[in-house]
N, CA, C and O atoms as a GROMACS GRO file, in nm:
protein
  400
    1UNK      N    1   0.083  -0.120   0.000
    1UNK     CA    2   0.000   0.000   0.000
    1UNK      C    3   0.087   0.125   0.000
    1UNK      O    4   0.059   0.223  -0.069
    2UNK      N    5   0.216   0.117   0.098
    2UNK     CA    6   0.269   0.274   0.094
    2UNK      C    7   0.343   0.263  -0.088
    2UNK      O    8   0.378   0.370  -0.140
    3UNK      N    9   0.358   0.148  -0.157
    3UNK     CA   10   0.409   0.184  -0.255
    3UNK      C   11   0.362   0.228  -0.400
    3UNK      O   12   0.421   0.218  -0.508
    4UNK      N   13   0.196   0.298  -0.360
    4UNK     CA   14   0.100   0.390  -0.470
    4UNK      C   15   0.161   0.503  -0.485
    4UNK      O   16   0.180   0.596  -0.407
    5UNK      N   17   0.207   0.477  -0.649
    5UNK     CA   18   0.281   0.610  -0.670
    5UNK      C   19   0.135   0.695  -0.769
    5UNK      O   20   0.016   0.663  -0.770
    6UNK      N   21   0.192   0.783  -0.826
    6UNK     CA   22   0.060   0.870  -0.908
    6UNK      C   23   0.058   0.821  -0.992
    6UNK      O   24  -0.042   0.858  -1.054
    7UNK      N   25   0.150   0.700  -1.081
    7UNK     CA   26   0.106   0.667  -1.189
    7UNK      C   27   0.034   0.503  -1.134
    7UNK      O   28  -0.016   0.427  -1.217
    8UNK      N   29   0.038   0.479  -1.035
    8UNK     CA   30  -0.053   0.382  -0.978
    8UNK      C   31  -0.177   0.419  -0.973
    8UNK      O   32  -0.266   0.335  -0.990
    9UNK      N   33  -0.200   0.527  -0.953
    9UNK     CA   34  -0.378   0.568  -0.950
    9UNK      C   35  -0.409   0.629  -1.092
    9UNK      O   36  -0.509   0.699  -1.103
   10UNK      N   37  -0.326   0.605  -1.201
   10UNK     CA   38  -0.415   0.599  -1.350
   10UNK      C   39  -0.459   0.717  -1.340
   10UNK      O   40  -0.402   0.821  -1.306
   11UNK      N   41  -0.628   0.680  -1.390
   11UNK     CA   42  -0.700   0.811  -1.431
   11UNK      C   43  -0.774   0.867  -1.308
   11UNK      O   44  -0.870   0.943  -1.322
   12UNK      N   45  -0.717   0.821  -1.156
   12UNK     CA   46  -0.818   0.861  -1.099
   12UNK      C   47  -0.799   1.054  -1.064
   12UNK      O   48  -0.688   1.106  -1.050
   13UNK      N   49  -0.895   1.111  -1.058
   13UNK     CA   50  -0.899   1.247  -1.068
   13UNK      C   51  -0.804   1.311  -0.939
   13UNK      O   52  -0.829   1.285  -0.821
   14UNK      N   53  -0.711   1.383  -0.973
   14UNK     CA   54  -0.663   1.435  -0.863
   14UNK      C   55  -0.664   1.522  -0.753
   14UNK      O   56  -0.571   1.576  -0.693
   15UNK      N   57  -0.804   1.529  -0.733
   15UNK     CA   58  -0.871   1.567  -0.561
   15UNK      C   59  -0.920   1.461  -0.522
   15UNK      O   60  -1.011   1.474  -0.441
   16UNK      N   61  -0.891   1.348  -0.554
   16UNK     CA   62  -0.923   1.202  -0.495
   16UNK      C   63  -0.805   1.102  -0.463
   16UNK      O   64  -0.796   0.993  -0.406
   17UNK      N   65  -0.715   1.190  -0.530
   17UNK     CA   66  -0.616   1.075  -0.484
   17UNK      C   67  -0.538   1.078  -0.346
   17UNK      O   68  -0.464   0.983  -0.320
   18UNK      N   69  -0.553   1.204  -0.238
   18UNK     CA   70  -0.564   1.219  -0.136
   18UNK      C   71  -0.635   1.157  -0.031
   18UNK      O   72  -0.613   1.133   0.088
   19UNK      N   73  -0.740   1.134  -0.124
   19UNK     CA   74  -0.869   1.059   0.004
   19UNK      C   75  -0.834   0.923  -0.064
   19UNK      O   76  -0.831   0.846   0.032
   20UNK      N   77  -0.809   0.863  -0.158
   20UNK     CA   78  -0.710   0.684  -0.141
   20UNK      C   79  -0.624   0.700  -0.078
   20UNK      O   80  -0.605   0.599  -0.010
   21UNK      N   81  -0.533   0.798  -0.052
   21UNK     CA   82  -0.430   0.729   0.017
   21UNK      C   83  -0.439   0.739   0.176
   21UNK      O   84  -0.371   0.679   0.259
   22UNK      N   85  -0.537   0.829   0.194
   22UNK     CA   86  -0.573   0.816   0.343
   22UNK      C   87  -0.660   0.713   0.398
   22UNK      O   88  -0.658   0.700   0.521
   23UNK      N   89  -0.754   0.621   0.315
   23UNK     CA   90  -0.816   0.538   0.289
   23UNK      C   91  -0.734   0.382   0.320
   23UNK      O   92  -0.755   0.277   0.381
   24UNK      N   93  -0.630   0.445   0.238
   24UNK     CA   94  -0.564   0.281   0.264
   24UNK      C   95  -0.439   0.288   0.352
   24UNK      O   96  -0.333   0.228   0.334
   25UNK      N   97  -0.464   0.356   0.430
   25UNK     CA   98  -0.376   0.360   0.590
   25UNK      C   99  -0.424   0.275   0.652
   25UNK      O  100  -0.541   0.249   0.678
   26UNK      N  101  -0.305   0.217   0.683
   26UNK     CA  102  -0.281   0.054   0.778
   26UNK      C  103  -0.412   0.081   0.885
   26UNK      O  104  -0.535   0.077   0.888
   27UNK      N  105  -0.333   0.103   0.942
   27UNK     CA  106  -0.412   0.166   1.082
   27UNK      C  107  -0.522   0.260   1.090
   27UNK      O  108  -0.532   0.380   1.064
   28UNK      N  109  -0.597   0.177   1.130
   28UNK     CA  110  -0.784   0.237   1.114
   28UNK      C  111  -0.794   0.337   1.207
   28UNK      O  112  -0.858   0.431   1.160
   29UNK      N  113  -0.753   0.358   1.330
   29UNK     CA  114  -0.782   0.500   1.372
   29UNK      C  115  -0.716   0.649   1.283
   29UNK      O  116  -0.749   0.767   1.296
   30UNK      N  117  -0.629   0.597   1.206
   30UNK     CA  118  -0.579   0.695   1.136
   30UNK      C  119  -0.722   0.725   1.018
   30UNK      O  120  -0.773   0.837   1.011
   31UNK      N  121  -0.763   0.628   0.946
   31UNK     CA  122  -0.832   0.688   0.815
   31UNK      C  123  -0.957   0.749   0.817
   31UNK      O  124  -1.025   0.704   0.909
   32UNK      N  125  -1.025   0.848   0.741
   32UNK     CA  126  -1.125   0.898   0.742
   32UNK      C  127  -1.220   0.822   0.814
   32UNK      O  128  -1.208   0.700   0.820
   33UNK      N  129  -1.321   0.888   0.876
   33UNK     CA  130  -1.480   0.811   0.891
   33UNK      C  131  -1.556   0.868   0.785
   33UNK      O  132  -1.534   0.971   0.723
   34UNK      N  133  -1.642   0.792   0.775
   34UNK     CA  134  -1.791   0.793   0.676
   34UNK      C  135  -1.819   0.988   0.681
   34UNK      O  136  -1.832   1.028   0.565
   35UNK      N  137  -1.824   1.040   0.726
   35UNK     CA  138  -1.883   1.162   0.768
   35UNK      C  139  -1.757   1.259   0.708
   35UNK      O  140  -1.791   1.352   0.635
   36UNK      N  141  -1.641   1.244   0.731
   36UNK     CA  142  -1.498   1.313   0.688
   36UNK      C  143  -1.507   1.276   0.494
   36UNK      O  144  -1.484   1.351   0.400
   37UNK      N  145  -1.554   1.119   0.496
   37UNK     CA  146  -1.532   1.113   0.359
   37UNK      C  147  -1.592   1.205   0.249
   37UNK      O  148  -1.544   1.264   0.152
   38UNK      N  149  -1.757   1.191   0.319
   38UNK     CA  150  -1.843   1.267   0.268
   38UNK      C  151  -1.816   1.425   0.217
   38UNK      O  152  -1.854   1.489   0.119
   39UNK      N  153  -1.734   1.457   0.332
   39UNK     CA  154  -1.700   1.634   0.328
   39UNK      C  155  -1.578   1.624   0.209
   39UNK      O  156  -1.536   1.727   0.156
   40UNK      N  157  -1.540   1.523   0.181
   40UNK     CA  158  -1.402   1.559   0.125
   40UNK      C  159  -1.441   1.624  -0.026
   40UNK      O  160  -1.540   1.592  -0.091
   41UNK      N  161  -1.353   1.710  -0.060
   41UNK     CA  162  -1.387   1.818  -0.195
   41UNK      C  163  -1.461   1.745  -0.309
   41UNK      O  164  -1.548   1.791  -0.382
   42UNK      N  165  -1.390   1.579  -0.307
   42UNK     CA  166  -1.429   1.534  -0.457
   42UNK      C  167  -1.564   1.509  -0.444
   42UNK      O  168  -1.620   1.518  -0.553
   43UNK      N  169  -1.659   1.472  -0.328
   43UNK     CA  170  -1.770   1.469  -0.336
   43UNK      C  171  -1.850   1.596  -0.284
   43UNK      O  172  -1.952   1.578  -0.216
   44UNK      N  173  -1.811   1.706  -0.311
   44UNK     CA  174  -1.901   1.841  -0.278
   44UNK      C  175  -1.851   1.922  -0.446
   44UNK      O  176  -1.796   2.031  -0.466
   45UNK      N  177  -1.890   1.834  -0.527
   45UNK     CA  178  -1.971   1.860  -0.658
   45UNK      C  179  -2.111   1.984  -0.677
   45UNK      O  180  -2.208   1.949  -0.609
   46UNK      N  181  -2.121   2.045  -0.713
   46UNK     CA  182  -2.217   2.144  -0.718
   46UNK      C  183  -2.320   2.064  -0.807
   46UNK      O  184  -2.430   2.095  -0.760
   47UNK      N  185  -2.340   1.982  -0.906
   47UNK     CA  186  -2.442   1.892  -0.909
   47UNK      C  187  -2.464   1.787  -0.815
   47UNK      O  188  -2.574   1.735  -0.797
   48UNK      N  189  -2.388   1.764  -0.773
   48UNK     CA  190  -2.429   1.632  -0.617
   48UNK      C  191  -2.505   1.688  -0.512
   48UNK      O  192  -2.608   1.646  -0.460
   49UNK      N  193  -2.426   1.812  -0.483
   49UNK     CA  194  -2.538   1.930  -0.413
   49UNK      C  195  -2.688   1.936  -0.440
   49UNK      O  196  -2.773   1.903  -0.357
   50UNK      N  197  -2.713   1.976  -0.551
   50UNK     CA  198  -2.832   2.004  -0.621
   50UNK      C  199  -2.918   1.878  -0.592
   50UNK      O  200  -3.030   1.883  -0.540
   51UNK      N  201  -2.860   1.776  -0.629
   51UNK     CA  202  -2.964   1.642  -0.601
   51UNK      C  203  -2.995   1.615  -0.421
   51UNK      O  204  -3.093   1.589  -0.351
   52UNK      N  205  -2.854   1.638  -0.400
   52UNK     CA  206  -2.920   1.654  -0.278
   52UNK      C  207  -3.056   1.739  -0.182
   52UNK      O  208  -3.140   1.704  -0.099
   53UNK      N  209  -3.009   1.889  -0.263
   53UNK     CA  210  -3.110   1.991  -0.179
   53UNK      C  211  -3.277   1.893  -0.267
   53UNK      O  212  -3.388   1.882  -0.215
   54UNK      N  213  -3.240   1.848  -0.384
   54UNK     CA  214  -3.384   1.802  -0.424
   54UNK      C  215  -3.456   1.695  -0.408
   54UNK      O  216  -3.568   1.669  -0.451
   55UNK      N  217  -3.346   1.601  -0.306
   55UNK     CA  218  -3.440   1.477  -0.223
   55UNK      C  219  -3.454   1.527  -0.103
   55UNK      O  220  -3.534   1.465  -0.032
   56UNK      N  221  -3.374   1.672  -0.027
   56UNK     CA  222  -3.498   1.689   0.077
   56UNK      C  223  -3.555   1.821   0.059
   56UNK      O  224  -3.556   1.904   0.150
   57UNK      N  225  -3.614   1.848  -0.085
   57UNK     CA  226  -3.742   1.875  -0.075
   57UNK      C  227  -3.847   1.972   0.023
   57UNK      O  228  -3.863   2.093   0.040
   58UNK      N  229  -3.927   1.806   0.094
   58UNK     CA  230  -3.990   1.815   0.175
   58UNK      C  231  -3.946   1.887   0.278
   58UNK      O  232  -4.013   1.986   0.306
   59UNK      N  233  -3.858   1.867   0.338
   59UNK     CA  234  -3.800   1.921   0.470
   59UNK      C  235  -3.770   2.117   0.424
   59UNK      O  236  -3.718   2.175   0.518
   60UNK      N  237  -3.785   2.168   0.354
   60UNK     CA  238  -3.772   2.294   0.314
   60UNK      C  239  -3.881   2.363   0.328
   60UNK      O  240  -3.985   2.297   0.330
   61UNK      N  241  -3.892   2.523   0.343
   61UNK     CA  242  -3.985   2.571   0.368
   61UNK      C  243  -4.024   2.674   0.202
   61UNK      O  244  -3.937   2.713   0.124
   62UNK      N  245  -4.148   2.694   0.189
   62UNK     CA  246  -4.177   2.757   0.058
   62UNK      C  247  -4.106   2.851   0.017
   62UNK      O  248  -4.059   2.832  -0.095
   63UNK      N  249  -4.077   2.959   0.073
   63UNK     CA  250  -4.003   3.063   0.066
   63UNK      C  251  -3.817   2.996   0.018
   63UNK      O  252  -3.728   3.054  -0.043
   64UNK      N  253  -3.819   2.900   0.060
   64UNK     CA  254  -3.678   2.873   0.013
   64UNK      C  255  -3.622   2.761  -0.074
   64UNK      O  256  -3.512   2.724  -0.116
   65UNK      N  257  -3.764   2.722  -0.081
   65UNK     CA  258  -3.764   2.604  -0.209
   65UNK      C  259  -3.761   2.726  -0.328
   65UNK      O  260  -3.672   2.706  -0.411
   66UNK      N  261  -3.846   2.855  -0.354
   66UNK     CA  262  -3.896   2.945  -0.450
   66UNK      C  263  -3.719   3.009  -0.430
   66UNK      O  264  -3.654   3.029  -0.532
   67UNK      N  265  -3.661   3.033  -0.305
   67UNK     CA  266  -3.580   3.096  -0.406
   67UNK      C  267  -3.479   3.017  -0.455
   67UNK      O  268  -3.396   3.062  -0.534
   68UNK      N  269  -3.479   2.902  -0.417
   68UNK     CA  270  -3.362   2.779  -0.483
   68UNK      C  271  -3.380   2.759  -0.629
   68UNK      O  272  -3.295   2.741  -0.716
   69UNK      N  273  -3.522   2.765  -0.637
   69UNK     CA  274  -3.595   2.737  -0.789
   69UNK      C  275  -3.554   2.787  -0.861
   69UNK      O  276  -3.496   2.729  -0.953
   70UNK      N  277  -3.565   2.927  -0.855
   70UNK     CA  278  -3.526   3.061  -0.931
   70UNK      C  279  -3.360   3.073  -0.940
   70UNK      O  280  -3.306   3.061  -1.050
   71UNK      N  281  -3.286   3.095  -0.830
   71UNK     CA  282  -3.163   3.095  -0.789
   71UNK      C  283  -3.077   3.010  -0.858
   71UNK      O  284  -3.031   3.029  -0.971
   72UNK      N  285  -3.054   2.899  -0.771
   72UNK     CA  286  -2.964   2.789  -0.833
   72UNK      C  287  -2.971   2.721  -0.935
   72UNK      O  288  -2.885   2.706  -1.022
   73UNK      N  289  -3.138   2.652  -0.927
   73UNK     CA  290  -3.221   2.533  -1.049
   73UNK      C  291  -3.206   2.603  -1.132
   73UNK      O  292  -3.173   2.544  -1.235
   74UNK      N  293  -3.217   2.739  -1.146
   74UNK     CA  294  -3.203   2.839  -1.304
   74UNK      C  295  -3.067   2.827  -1.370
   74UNK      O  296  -3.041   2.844  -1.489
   75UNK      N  297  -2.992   2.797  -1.279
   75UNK     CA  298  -2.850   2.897  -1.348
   75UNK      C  299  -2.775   2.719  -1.364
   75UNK      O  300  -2.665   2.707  -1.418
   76UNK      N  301  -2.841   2.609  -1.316
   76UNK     CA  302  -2.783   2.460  -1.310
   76UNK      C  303  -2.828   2.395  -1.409
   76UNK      O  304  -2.764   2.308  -1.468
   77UNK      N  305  -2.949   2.433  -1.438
   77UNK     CA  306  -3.039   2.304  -1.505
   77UNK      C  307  -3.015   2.280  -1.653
   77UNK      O  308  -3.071   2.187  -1.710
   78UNK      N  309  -2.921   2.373  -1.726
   78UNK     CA  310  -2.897   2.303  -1.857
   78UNK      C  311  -2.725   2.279  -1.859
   78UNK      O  312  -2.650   2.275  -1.956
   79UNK      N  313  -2.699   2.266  -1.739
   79UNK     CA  314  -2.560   2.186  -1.737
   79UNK      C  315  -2.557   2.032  -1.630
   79UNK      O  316  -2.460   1.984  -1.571
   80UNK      N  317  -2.697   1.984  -1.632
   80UNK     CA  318  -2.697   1.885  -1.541
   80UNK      C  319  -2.746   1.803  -1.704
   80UNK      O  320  -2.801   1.856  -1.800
   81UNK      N  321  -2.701   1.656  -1.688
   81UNK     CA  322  -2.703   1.573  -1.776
   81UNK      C  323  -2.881   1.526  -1.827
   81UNK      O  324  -2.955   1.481  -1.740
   82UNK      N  325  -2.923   1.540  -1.942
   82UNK     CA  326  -3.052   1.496  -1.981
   82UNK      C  327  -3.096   1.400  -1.884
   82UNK      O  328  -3.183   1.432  -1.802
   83UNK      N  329  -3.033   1.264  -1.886
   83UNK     CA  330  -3.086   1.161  -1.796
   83UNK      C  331  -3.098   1.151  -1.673
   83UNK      O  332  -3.150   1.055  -1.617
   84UNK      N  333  -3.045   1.265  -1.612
   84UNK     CA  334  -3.076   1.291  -1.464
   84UNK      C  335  -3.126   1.369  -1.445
   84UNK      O  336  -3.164   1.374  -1.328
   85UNK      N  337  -3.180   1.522  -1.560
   85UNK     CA  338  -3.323   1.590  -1.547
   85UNK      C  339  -3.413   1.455  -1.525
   85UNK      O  340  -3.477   1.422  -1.425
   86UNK      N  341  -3.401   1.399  -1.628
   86UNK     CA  342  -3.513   1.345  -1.643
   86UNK      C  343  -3.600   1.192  -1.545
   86UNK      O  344  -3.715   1.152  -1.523
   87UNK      N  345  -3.466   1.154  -1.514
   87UNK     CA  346  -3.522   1.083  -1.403
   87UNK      C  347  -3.458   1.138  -1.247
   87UNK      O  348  -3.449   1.056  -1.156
   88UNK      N  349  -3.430   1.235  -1.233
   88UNK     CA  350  -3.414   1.296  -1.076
   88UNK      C  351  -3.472   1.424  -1.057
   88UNK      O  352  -3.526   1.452  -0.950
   89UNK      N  353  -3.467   1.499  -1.148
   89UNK     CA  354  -3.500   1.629  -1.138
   89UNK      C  355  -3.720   1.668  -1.195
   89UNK      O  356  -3.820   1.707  -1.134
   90UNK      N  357  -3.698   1.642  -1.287
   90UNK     CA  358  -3.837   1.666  -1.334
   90UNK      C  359  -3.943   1.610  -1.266
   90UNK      O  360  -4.056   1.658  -1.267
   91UNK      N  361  -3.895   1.462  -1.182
   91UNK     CA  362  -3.963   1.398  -1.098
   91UNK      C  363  -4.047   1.487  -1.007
   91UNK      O  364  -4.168   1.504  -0.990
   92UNK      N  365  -3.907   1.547  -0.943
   92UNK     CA  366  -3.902   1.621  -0.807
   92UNK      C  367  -4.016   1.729  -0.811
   92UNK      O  368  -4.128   1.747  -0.765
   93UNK      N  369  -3.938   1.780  -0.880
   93UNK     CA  370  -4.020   1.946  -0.956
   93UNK      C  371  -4.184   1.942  -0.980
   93UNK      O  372  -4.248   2.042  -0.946
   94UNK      N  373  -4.257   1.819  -1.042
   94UNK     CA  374  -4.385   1.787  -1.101
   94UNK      C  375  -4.450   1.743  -0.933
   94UNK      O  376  -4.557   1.775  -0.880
   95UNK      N  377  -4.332   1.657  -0.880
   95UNK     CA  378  -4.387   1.656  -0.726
   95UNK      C  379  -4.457   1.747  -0.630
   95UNK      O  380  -4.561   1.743  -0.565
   96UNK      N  381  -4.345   1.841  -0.650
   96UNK     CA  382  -4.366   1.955  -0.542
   96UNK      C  383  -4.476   2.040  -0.672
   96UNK      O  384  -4.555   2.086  -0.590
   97UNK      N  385  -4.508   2.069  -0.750
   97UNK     CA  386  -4.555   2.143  -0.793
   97UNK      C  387  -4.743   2.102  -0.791
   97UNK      O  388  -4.833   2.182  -0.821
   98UNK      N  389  -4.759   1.975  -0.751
   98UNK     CA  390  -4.846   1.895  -0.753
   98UNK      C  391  -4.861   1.898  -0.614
   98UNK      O  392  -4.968   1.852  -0.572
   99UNK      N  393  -4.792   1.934  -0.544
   99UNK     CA  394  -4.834   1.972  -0.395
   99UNK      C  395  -4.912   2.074  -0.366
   99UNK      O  396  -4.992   2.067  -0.273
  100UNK      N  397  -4.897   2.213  -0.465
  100UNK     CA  398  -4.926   2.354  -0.458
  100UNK      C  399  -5.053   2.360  -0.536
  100UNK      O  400  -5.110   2.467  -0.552
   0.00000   0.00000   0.00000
């Protein structure tokens, strides 16, 4: 394990190759927990975000679902991939709009 050099991790993207190598530290009190992993940069994606704020939804109040709508969903939604409008996003949206 200590002998992963950078051309050992190929194509993996390089704000991730920090969190493998802390990952594969011997010694488990040393490596991330579940909660540290989560925070780490490569997964605070500004579309991972977005799906997130749009499975909880519910838990939001009107006033800040309207300005997320307008706000973020405006300035995101034609750089998020067709197939995940279409099965994550449009879902959501026809949901809540079917609430009102």
């Amino acid at each position: 394990i200590s002998r992963i050099t950078e051309s050992g991790l190929g194509d993996t993207p390089l704000q991730l190759r920090s969190l493998i190598r802390a990952l594969l530290v011997v010694e488990p009190s040393v490596r991330p927990d579940a909660l540290q992993i989560t925070k780490h940069e490569f997964f605070n994606d500004v579309l991972v975000t977005t799906l997130k704020y749009l499975d909880s939804l519910y838990e939001k109040s009107d006033i800040d679902k309207s300005q997320w709508f307008k706000s973020t969903l405006g300035k995101l939604i034609m750089k998020i991939p067709k197939r995940i409008v279409h099965q994550r996003v449009l879902p959501r949206l026809c949901g809540e709009f079917r609430n009102h």
